[in-house]
N, C-alpha and C positions, 0 to 999 in steps of 0.2 A: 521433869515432865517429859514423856516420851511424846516425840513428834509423830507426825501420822505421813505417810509418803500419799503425795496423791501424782496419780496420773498423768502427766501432762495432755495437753490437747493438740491432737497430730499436727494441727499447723504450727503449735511452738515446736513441736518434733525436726517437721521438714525445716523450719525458718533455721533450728541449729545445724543442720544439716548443710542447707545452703552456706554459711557462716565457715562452717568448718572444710565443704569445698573452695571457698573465695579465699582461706588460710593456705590453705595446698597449693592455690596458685603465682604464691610466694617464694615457695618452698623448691616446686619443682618446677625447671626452666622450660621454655616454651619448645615446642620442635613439632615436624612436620613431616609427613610422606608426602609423597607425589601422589596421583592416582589419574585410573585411567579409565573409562569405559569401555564392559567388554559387554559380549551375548551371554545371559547365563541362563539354557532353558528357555529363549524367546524372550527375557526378560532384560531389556538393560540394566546393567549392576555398576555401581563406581566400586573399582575395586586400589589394593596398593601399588604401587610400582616398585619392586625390593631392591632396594640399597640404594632407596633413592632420600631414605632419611636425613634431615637437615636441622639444624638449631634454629629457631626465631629469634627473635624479640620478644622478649617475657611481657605477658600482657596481664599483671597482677589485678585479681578486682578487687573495687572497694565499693563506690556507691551504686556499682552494678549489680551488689546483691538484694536492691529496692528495683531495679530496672527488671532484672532476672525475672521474676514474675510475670509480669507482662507477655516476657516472650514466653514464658513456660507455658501463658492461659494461647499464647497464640500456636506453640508448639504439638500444644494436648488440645486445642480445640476440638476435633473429631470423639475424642474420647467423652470430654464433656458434654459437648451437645447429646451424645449418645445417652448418658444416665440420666439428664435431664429431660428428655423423650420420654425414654423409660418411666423414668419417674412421674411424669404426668399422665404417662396412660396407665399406669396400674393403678394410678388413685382411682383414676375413674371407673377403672375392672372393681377395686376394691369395695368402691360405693354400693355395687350391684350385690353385695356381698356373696357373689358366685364362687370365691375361694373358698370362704367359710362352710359353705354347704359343700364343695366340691373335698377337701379336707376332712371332715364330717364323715362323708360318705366312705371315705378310702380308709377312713380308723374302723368303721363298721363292717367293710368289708375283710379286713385283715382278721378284725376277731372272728367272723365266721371261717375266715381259711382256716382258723386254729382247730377246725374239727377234724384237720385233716392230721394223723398220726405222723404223717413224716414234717411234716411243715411245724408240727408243734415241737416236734423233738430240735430241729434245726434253730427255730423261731424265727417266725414270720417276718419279723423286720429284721432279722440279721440276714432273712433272702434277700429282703426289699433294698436294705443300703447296698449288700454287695452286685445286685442286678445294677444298678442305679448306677454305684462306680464304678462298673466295669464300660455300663457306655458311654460315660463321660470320658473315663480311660482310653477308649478307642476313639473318642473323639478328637481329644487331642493327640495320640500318637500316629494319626492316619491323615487328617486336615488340620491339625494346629490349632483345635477350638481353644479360643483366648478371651476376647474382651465377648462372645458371647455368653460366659458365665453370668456376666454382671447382669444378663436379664434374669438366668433362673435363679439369683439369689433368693431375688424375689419372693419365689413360689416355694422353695425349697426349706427356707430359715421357718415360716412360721408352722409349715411339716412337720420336721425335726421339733420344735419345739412341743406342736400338738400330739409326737408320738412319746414325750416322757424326754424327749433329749433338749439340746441344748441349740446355742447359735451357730458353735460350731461345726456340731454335727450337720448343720445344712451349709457351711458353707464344702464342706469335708465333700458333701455329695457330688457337687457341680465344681466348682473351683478347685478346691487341692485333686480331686480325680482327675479335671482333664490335663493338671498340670504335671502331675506323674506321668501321665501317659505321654504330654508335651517330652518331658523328659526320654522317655523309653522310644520313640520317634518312628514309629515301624513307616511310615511313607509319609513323613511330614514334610510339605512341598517346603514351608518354612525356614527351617531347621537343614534339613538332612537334603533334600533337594540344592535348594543353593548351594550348601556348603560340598556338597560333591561336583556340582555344577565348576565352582570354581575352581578345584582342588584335579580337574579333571579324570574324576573318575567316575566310569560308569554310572547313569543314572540308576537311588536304590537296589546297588548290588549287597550284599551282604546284610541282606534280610533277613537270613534264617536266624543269625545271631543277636541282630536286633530283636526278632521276637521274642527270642530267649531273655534277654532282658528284658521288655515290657512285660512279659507274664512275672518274672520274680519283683520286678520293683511295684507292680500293681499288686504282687500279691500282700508283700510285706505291707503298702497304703490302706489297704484295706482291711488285715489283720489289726494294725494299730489303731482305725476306725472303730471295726467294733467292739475291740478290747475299751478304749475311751468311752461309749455309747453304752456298752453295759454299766461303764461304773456310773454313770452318772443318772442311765433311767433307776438303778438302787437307790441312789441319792443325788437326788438335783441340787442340792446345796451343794455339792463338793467345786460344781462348777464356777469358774470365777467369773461367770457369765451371768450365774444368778440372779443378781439383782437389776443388772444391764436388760436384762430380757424379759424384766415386768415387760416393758412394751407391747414384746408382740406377743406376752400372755394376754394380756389386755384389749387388745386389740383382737384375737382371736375370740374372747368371750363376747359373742356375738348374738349368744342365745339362739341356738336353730329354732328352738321353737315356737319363736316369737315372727319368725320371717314366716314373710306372704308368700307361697309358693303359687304364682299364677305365671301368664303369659299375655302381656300386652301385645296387640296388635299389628305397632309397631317394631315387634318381635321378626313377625310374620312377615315386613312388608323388606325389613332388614337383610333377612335369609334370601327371598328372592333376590333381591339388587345385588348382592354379593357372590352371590351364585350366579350370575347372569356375569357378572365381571369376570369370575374364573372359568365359564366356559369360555368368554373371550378369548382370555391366553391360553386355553388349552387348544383350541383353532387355531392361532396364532404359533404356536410351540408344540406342534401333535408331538414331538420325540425331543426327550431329555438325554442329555448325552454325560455322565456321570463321571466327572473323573476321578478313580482312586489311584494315588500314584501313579506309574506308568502305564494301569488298566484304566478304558472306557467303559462302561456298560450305557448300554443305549433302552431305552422304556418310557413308554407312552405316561409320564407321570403325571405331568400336569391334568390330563383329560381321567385317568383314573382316581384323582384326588379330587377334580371337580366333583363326577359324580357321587363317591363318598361323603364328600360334602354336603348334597345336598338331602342324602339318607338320612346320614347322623342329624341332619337339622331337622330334620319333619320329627324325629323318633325324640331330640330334648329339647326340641319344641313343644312338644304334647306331654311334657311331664313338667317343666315352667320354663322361665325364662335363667333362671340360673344355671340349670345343666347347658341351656344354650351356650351362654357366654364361656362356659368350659370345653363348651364345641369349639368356639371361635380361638378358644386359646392355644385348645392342640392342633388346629389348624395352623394358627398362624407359629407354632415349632415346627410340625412339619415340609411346609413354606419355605422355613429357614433352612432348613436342612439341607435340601433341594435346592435354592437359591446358592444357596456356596458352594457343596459338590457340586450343580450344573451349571449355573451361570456367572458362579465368579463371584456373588457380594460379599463386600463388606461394610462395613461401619454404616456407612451411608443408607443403604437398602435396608440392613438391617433395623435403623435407625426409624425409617419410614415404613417398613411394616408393622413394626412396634405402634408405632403413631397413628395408622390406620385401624388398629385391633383396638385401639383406646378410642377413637372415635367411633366406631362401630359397636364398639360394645355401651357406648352413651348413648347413642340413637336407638340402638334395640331393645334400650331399660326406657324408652320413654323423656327421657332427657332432651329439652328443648338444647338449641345452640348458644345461647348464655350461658345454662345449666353445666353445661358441659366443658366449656371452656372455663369457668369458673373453677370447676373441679381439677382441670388438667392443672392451671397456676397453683394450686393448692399443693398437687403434688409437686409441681416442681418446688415448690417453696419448703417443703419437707426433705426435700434429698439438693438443696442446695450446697448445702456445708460437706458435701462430698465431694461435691465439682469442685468447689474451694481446691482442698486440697489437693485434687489431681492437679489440678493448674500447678500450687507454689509446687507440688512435686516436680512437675517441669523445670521448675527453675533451677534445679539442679543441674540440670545434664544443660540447661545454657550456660551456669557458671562455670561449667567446667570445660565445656566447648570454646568459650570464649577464652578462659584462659590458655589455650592453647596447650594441655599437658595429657590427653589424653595418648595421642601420639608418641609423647615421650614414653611416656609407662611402656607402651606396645616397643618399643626401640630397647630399651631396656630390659625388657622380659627374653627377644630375641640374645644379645648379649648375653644372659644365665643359661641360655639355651645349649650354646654354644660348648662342645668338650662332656656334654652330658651322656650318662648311658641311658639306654630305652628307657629303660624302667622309670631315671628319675627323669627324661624329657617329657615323658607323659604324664607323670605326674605333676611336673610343673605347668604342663598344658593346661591340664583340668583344673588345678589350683589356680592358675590367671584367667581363665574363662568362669571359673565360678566366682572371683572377684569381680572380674571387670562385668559380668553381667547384674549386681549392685547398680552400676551406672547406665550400662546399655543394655534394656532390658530386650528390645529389639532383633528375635532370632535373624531375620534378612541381616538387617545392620548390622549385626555383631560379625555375621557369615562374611558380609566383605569387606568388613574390617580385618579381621584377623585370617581368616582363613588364605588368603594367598602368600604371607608370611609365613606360616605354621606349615602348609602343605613345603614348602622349601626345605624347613630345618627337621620336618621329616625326613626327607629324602637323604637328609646332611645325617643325621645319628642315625640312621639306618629302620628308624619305624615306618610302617604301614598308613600311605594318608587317607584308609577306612579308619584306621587307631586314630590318628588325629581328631579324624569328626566326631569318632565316638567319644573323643576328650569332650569334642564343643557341645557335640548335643546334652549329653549330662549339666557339663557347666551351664547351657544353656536354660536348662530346663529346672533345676532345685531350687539356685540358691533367687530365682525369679520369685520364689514364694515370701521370701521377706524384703526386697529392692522395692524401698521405698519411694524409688521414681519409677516404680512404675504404675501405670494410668491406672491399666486391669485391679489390681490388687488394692490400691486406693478404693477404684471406682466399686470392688465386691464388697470391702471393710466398712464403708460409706453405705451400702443399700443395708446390709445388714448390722449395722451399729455397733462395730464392732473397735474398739479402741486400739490402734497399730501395737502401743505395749503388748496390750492382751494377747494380742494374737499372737507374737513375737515367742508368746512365754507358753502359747499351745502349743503352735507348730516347731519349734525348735529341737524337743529332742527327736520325733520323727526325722525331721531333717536333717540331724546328723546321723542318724543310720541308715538316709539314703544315700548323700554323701559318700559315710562309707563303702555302702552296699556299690557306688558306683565306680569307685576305686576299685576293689575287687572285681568287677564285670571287666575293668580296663585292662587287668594283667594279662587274661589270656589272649588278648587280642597283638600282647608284646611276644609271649611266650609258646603260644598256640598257632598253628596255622590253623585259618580258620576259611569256609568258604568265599571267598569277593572280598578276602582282605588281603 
């Protein structure tokens, strides 16, 4: 009788995971650096103190990997309250069925671009996905867009799915793009800031070569995109998503022509109050002061996004209530956008504007305040089992903190380091930064952990500490796409129901051709003089 393999379910994944970190901490003896607080960029950073490594007292776990938990849900709090926000306001967006029509509309309008001779020959959605990843691509390689995927999972997965493709194709859109481009790092404050911060070298110098690599590793992510995205609107079965994705077939079958396309009242009374709030802060904030890498741009944004605002709303106001709440939606990205380049949010803000867009879009469907709060528990109770697993995800990197052997590894690695030529110094770099970022998914964290070691034993084999960074940022940025402690990548797999197997067995052979692809980007940086390196 042949057996039948099934899936496991990601928290028996992480729970073996943890298991087999708390074995390691048997294995490998406990040890320590010093560290010190320095200025990194205006930022205090705990950074190493070199050759100040020490041996501990092994601190093996055992029924700490029941405790582990606990701290992981206390560790990833931020992350989780974040999808569960999430999760509650787009049930409530979703109730209005404002997607469905908004979805609807964008498949109708694609078929008609197809009249256009160059756009048919190209096809339509093979413009749309590459439009789509190229500004997710800059988003992460310019601001480090990260755990904000997790909101357009969202909106993106049941897209993809409504255009002939699959789950993955939407997560391909928003997540694996901004993560390449995370990777490719053209002025990630994150990433490439810190790490030059600490390594003292000029802030974002050797730009020009980093762009040169975010154009070929965005180009190669997007090539394997729509090479996958073809084959699969030929045949949606090939995907092994298929049946996982009845869901949000299902859920998309909403019938448009059963919806009441009108506009309550309460629509109307919605629009002023919220527009009356944004003129607020735009009085309040007449000049946005933008920062991209080491450039400012300065503009009146907030007071020109009020007024827009309140055009767009009188204009899908007067055609229902549904285009409205798609008003409210691209408001509240554009919001975000804004908010992080100019005033700095994160998790927090973003979290709360999320929160406000779901309660707004309750009150302007007419939705008493029971009504709506009903529906928000609803959603959260839907995208629970994702926050699940971000949490026991954390309890990895406590068992392994606690055990005290991260340190060791880093002491260790320096040691191989030691007597090596360029070529293999940097490739041991990249090889330990792509490992250890498994564990520490954390671009700052990892930056001052390692980075003031590694900028030294550059200096010792005779490499460049721009080559260094560029070791970390790659490491940094790839092998984050299957590091199972990390929040983001839980918290994207969890909105869009996506099983960590599964995804492991899409994203993998991409991932080892960027991998390569960033080996190769690394040599000339050994072999090459290159501008800021």
């Amino acid at each position: 009788m042949r057996l039948k393999f099934t899936i496991p379910h990601n928290l028996v994944i992480v729970f073996s995971i943890i298991i087999i970190a708390a074995i390691l901490t048997w294995i490998i003896p406990g040890g320590k650096f010093d560290r010190k607080m320095v200025d990194v960029n205006g930022v205090e950073r705990s950074v190493i103190v070199n050759g100040s490594f020490h041996y501990v007292e092994s601190q093996p776990q055992t029924w700490q990997i029941f405790s582990a938990f606990y701290k992981g849900f206390i560790n990833m709090s931020h992350i989780i309250v974040f999808i569960l926000m999430i999760g509650g306001a787009f049930w409530i967006m979703n109730e209005t069925k404002a997607i469905d029509v908004g979805i609807f509309s964008f498949l109708g309008f694609t078929r008609r671009m197809e009249r256009f001779r160059m756009v048919k020959l190209l096809g339509v959605n093979n413009i749309i996905i590459t439009l789509i990843m190229l500004l997710f691509s800059l988003f992460g390689a310019i601001f480090g867009m990260a755990e904000e995927t997790i909101a357009f999972a969202v909106i993106f997965v049941p897209l993809a799915i409504s255009m002939g493709y699959d789950s993955f194709v939407g997560i391909a859109l928003c997540y694996f793009a901004a993560h390449i481009g995370f990777a490719g790092a053209i002025l990630n404050p994150f990433t490439v800031g810190i790490a030059q911060g600490l390594a003292s070298v000029p802030l974002f110098t050797g730009i020009e070569y980093r762009t040169l690599c975010w154009v070929l590793i965005t180009s190669v992510g997007i090539i394997f995109v729509l090479w996958y995205a073809a084959r699969i609107k030929k045949n949606p079965r090939k995907s092994i998503m298929f049946e996982a994705d009845e869901y949000w077939r299902q859920k998309g079958n909403s019938h448009i022509e059963s919806i009441s396309f009108h506009t309550p009242v309460s629509a109307w009374i919605v629009a002023l109050l919220t527009g009356i709030v944004l003129v607020i802060f735009a009085v309040k904030y007449p000049v946005t002061h933008l920062t991209i890498g080491l450039s400012q741009v300065s503009a009146p944004l907030l007071p020109v996004t009020a007024g827009l605002y309140f055009l767009l709303s009188y204009i899908t106001l007067r055609k229902s209530i549904h285009f409205f709440v798609l008003n409210i939606l691209a408001f509240t990205m554009i919001y975000l956008v804004i908010g992080v380049l100019g005033y700095g949010w994160y998790i927090m803000e973003i979290a709360a504007l999320f929160l406000a867009m779901g309660l707004v879009t309750g009150f302007a469907a007419g939705k008493k305040p029971g009504e709506t709060t009903k529906l928000f528990v609803e959603g959260v109770k839907d995208i629970v089992s994702a926050s699940l697993v971000v949490g026991f995800a954390g309890g990895i990197i406590a068992i392994l903190t606690d055990g005290q052997i991260i340190d060791t590894v880093l002491n260790s690695l320096s040691g191989a380091l030691k007597g090596s030529g360029q070529l293999s110094a940097i490739s041991i770099m990249y090889a330990f930064q792509s490992v250890l970022n498994l564990v520490i998914t954390s671009g700052s964290a990892k930056a001052a952990l390692t980075i003031p070691i590694m900028a030294e034993f550059s200096d010792i084999v005779g490499l460049t500490r721009q080559a260094t960074i560029m070791a970390f940022q790659f490491g940094a940025g790839f092998t984050d796409m299957i590091a199972p402690t990390s929040g983001v990548l839980i918290g994207v797999l969890g909105m869009a129901r996506i099983p960590y197997v599964k995804w492991l067995k899409w994203v993998m052979p991409i991932l080892l051709i960027l991998i390569i692809i960033g080996f190769l980007l690394l040599i000339p940086t050994v072999t090459m003089k290159l501008n800021g390196f």
